[in-house]
KEKE-3310 file (N, C-alpha, C; in steps of 0.2 Angstrom, whole numbers, plus 5000, padded with zeros to 4 digits):
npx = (5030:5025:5026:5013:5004:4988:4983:4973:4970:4967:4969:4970:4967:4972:4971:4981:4999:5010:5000:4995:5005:5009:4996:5002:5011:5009:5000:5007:5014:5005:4993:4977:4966:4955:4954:4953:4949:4944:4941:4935:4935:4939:4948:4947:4959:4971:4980:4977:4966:4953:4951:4960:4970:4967:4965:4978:4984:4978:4985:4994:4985:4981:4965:4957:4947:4937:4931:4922:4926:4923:4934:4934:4920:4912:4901:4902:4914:4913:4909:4920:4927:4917:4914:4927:4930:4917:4919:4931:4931:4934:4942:4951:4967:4978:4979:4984:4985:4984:4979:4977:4974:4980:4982:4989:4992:4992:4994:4988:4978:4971:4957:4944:4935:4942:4954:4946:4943:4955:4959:4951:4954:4966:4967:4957:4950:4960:4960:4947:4947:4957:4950:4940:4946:4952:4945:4942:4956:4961:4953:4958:4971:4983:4989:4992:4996:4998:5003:5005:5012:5022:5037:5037:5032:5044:5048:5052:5070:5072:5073:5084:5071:5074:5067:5061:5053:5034:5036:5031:5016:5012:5007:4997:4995:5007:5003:4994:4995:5009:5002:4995:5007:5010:4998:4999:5011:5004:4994:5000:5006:4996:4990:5002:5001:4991:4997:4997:5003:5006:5012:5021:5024:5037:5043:5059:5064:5057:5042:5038:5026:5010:5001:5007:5020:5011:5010:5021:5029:5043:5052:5061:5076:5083:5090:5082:5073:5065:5064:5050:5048:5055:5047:5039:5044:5049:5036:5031:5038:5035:5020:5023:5029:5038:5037:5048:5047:5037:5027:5036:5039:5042:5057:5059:5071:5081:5075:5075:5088:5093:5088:5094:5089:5082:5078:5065:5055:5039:5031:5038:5050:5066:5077:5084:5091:5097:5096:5081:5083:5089)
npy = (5123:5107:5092:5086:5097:5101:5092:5079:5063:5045:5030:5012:4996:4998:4998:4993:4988:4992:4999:5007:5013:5023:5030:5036:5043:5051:5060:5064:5074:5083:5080:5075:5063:5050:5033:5014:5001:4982:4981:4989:4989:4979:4962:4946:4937:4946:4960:4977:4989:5002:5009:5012:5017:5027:5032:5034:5045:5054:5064:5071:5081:5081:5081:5067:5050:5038:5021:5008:4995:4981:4977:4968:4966:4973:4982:4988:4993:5003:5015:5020:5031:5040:5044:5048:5060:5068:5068:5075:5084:5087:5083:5068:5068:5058:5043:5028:5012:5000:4986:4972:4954:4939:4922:4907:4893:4877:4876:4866:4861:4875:4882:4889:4899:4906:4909:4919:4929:4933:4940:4949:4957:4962:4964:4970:4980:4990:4997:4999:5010:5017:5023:5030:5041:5049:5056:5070:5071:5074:5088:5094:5095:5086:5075:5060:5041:5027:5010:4995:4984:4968:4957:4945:4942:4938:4928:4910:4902:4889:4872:4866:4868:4877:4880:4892:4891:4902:4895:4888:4890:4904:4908:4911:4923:4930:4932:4939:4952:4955:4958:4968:4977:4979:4987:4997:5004:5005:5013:5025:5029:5031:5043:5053:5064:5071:5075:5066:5055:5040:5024:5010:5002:4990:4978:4978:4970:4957:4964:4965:4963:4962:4956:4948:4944:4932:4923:4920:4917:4909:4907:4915:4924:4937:4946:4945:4955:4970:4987:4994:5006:5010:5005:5012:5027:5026:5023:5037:5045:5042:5046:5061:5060:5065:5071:5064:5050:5043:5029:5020:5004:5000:4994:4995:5000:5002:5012:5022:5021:5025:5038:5044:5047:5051:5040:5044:5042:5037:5047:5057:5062:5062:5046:5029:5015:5007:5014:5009:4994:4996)
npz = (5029:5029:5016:5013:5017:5017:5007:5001:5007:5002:5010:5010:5018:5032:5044:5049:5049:5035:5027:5038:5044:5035:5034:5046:5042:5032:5037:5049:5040:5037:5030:5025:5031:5023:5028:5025:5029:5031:5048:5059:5074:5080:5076:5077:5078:5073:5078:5080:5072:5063:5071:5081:5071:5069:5082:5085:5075:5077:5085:5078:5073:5059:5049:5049:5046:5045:5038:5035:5026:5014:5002:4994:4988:4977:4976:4988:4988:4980:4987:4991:4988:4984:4996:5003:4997:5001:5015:5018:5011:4996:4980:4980:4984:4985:4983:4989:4986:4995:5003:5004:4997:5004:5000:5003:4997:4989:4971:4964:4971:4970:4976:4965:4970:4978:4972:4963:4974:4977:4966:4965:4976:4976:4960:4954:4963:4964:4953:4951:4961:4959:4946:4950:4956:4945:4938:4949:4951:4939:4936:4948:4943:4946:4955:4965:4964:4971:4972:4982:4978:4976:4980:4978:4964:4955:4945:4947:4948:4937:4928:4942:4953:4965:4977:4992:5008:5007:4994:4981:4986:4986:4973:4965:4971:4970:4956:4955:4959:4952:4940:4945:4945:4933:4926:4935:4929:4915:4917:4922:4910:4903:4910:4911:4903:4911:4923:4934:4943:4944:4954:4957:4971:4981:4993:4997:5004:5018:5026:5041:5046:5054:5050:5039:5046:5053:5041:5038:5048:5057:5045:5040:5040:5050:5042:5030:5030:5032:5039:5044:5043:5035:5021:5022:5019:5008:5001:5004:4998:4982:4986:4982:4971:4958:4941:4932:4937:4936:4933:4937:4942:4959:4972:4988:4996:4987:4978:4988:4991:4978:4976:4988:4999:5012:5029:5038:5054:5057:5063:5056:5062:5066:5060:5064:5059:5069:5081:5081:5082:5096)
capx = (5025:5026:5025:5007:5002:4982:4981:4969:4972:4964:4973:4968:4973:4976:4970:4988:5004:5011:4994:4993:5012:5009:4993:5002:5016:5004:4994:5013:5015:5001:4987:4969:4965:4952:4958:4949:4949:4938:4942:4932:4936:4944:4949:4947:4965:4978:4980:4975:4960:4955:4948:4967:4975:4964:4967:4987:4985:4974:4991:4997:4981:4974:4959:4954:4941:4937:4927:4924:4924:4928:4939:4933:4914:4913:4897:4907:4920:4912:4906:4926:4930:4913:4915:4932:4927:4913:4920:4938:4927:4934:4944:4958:4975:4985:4977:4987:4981:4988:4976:4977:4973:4986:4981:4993:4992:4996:4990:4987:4970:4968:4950:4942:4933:4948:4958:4943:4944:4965:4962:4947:4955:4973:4969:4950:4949:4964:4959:4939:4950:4962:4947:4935:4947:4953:4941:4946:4963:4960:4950:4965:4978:4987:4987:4997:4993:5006:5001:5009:5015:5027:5043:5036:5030:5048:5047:5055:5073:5073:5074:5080:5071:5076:5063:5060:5045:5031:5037:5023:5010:5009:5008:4992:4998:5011:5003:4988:5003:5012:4997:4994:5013:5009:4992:5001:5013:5000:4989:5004:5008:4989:4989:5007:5001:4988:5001:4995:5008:5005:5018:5020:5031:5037:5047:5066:5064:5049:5040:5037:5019:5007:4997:5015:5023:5008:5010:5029:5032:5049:5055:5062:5081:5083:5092:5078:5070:5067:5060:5043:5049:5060:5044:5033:5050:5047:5030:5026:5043:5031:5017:5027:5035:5039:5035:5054:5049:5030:5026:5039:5040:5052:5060:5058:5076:5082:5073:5079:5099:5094:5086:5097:5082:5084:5073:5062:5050:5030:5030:5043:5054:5074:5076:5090:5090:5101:5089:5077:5084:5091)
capy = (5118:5099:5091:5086:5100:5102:5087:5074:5056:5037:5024:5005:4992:5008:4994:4990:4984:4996:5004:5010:5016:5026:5032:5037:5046:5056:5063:5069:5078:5088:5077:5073:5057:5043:5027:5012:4992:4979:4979:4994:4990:4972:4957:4939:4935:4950:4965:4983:4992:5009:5013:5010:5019:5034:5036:5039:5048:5062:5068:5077:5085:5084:5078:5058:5050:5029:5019:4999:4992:4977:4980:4960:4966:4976:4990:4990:4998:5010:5021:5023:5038:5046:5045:5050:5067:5071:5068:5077:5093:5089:5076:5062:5071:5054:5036:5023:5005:4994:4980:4964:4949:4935:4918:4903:4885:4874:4876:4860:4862:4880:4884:4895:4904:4909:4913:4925:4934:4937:4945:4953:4962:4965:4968:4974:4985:4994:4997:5002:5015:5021:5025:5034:5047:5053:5063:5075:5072:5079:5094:5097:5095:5086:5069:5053:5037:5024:5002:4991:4975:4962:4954:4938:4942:4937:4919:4905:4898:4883:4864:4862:4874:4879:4885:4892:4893:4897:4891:4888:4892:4913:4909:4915:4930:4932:4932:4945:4957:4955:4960:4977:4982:4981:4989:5001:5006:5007:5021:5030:5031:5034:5049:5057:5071:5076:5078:5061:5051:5031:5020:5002:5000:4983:4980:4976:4964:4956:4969:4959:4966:4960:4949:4944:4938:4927:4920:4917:4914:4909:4904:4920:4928:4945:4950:4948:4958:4977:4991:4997:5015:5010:5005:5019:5028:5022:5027:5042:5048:5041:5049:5066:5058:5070:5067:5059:5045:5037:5024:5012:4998:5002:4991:5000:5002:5003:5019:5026:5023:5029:5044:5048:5049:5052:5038:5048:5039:5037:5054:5062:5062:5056:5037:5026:5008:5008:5014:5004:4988:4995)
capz = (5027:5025:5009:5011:5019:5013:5001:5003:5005:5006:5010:5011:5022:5034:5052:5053:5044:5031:5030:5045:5044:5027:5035:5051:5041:5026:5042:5051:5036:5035:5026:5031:5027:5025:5031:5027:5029:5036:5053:5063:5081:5083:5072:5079:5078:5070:5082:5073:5070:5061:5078:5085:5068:5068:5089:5084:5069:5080:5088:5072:5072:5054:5048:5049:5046:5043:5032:5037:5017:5010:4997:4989:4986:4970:4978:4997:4988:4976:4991:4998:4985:4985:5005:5005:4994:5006:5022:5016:5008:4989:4976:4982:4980:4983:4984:4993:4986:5003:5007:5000:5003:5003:5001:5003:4995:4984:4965:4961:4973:4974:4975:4963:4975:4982:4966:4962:4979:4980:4961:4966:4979:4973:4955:4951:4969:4966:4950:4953:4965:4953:4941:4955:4957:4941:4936:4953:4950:4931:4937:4949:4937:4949:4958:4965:4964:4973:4971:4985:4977:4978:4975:4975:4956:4950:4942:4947:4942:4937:4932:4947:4957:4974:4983:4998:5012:5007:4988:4975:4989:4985:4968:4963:4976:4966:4950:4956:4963:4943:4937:4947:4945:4924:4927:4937:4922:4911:4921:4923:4903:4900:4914:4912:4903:4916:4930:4937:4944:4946:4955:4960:4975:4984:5000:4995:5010:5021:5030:5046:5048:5058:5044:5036:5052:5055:5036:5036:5053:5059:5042:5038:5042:5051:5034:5026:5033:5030:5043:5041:5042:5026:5016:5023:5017:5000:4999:5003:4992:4978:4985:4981:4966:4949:4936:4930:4942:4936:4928:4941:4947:4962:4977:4993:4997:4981:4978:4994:4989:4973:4978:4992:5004:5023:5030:5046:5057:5055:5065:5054:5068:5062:5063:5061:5059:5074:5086:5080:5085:5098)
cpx = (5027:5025:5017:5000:4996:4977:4977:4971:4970:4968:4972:4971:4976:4973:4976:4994:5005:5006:4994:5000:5013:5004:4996:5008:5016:5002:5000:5016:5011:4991:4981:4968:4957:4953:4951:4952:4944:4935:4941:4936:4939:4945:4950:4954:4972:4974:4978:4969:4960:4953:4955:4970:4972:4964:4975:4988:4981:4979:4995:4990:4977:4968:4957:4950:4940:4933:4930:4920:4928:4928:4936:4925:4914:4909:4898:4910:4921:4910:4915:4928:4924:4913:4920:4929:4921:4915:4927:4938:4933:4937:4951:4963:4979:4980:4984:4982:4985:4983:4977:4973:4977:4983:4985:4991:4993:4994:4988:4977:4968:4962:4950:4940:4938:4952:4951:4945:4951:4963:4957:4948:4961:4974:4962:4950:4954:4962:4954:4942:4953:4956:4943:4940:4951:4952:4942:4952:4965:4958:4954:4969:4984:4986:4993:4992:4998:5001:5005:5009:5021:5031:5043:5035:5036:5048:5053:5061:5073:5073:5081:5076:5071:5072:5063:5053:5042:5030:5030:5017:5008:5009:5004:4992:4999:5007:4996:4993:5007:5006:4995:5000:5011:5002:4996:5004:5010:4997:4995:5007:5000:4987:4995:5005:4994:4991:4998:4998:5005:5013:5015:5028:5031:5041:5051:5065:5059:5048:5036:5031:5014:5003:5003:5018:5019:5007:5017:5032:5039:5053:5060:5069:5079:5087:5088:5074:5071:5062:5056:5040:5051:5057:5041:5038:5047:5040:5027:5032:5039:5026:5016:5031:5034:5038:5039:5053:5038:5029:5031:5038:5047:5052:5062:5067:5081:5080:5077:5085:5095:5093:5091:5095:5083:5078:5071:5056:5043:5028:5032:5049:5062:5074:5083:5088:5091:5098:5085:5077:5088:5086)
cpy = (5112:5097:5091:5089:5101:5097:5083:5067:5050:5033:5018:4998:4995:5005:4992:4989:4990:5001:5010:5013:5023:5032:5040:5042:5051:5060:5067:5073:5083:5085:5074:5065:5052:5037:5022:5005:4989:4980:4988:4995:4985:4967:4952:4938:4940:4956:4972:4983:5000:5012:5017:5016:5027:5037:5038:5045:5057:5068:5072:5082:5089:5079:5069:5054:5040:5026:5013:4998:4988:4979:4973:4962:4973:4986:4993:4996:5003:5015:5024:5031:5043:5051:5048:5058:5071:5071:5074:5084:5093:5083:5075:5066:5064:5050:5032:5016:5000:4989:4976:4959:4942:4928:4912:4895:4882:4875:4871:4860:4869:4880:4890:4901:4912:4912:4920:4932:4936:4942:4950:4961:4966:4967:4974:4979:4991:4998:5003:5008:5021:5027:5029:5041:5052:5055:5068:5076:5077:5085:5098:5099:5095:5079:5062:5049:5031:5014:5000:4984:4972:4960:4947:4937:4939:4929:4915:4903:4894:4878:4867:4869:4874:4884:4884:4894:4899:4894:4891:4890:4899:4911:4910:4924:4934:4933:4939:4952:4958:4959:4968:4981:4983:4986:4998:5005:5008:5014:5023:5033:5035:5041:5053:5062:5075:5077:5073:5055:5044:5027:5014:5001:4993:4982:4977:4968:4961:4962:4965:4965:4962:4952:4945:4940:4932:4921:4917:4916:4914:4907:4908:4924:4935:4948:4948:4950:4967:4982:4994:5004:5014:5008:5011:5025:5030:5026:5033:5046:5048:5045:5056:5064:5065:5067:5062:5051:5043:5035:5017:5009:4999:4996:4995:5004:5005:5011:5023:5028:5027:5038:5050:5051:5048:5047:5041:5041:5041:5042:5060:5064:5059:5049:5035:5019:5006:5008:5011:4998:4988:4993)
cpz = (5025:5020:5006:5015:5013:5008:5007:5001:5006:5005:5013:5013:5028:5043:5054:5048:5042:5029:5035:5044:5039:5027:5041:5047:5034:5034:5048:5045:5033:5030:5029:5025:5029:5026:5031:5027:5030:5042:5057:5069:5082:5078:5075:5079:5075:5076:5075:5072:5066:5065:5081:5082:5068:5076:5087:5081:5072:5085:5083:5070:5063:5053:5046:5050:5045:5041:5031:5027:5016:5003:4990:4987:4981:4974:4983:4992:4984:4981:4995:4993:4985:4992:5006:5001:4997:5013:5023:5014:5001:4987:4980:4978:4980:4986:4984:4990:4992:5003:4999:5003:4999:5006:5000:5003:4990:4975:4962:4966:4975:4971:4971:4964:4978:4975:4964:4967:4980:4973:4963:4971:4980:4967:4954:4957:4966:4959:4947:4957:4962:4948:4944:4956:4952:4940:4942:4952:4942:4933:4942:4947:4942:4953:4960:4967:4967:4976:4977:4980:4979:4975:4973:4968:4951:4949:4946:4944:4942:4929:4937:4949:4966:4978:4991:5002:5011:4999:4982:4979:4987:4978:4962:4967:4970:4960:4949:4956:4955:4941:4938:4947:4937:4925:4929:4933:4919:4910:4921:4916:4901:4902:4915:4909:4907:4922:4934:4938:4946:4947:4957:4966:4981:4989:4996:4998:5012:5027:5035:5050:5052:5055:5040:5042:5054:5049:5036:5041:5055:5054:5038:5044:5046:5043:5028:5026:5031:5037:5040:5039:5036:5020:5017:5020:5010:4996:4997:5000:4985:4978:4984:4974:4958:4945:4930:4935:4941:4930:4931:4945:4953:4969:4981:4995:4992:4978:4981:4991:4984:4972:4983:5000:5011:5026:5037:5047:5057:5058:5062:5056:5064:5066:5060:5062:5066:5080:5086:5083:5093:5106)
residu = (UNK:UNK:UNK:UNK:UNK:UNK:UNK:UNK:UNK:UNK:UNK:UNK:UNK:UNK:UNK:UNK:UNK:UNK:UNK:UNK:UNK:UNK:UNK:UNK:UNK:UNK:UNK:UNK:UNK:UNK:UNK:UNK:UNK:UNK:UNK:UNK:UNK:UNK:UNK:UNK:UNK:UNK:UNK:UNK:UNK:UNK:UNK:UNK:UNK:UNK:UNK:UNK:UNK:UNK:UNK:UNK:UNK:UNK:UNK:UNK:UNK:UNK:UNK:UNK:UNK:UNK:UNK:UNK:UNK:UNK:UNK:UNK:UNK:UNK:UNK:UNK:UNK:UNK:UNK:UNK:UNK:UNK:UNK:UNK:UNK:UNK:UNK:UNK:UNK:UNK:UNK:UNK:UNK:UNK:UNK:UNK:UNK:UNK:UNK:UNK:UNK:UNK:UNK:UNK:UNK:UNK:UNK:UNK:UNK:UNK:UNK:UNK:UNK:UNK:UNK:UNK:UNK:UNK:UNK:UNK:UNK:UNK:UNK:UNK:UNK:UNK:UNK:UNK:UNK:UNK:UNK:UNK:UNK:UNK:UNK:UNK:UNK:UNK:UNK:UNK:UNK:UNK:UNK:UNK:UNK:UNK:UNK:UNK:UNK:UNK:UNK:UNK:UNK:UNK:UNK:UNK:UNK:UNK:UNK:UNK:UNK:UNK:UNK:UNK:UNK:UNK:UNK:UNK:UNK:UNK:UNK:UNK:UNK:UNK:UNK:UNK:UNK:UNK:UNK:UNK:UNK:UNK:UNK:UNK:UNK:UNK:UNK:UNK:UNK:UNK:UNK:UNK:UNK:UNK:UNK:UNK:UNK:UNK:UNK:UNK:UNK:UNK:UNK:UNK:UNK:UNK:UNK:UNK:UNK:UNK:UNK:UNK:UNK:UNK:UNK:UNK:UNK:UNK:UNK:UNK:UNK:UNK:UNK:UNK:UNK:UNK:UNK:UNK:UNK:UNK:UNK:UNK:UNK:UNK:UNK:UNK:UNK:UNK:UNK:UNK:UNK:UNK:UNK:UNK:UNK:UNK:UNK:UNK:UNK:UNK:UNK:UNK:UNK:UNK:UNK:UNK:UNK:UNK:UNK:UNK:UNK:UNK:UNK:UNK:UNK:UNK:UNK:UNK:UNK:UNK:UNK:UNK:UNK:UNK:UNK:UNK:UNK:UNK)
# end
């Protein structure tokens, strides 16, 4: 039996990118999922769909279901856990928070607009999600919870400071992204004695995802770079995590070494870096 053989799981931001990778490797391990995002059948300019992700995800043969919700409107995204629990036949074993939305520009004119909608749907969504399925995960007596965030959250050094592309631009990102790995913590103090794990995990490296590549461009090393398998990796390690291991903040590779952990490919299949690039 695989590990999440039987569990139920939704995962957000699940049209592509990391998402889709997390969804695509919950669902080779046995888990039925609800998989939601915006983007239904096509998106104006990034590749990915939940049409696309929920065609792959139907070769491991469990349960997947998909649910177009924006994550940035408050009443959108109060229907994804009651959906998810009627489509899935009971309560969310593991919630996946993945979507974002990553807005780039200078702070000196960032619109308020815009500062509303990155917290809106980086910090209050994940949030509103978090709280929709606790009460199941109580009456379980059993559940995971796993944040994506970012490394961008780490401050700046300086006088002088030496930045790099895209510099002060993510710096509402960043600070939405701080915000949900504390939040993350939090839940996981408030929920450790119900057997309700809460993590916050971030890529070591850039995870050259479909909506990241078209943000950071060519301004970005191959060594800094991490493979997609190596966060997906990361994740769903968490969304199995014991109970000596919630309540952190972790760095996707980082975990890995520490744990010891065999990184497999989005099928479950063995992978090496190796092969990958080859």
């Amino acid at each position: 039996m695989s590990r999440f053989t039987g569990l139920r799981a939704v995962v957000t931001g699940a049209s592509r990118g990391i998402g889709a990778g997390v969804a695509e490797r919950l669902a080779a391990e046995g888990a039925d999922l609800l998989l939601v995002a915006r983007t239904l059948e096509s998106h104006p300019s990034l590749p990915g769909s939940l049409t696309e992700t929920a065609q792959r995800l139907a070769r491991h043969g469990t349960r997947v279901e998909v649910l177009a919700a924006n994550l940035g409107d408050e009443q959108d995204r109060a229907r994804i856990v009651p959906e998810a629990i009627d489509r899935l036949g009971g309560p969310v074993d593991i919630l996946v928070n993945n979507a974002a939305a990553a807005i780039y520009q200078p702070l000196a004119d960032f619109p308020l607009r815009r500062r509303r909608l990155t917290f809106e749907v980086n910090v209050h969504a994940p949030l509103d999600l978090m709280q929709a399925v606790i009460p199941g995960m109580r009456e379980a007596g059993r559940g995971w919870i796993v944040n994506i965030t970012s490394a961008s959250s780490r401050l700046f050094d300086g006088p002088p400071f030496e930045l790099v592309p895209p510099g002060t631009d993510l710096a509402v990102y960043a600070a939405s992204k701080a915000a949900l790995s504390r939040i993350s913590n939090g839940m996981a103090a408030e929920l450790c004695d119900d057997a309700i794990r809460v993590n916050a995990v971030q890529p070591k490296a850039a995870v050259l995802s479909e909506g990241a590549a078209r943000l950071v461009g060519d301004t970005i090393r191959p060594d800094q770079v991490e493979a997609l398998e190596e966060m997906v990796e990361a994740v769903t390690t968490l969304c199995a995590a014991p109970e000596q291991l919630t309540g952190r903040v972790c760095a996707s590779l980082d975990l890995i070494d520490e744990l010891g952990v065999q990184v497999r490919g989005l099928d479950n299949r063995p992978w090496s870096r190796l092969e990958a690039r080859a």
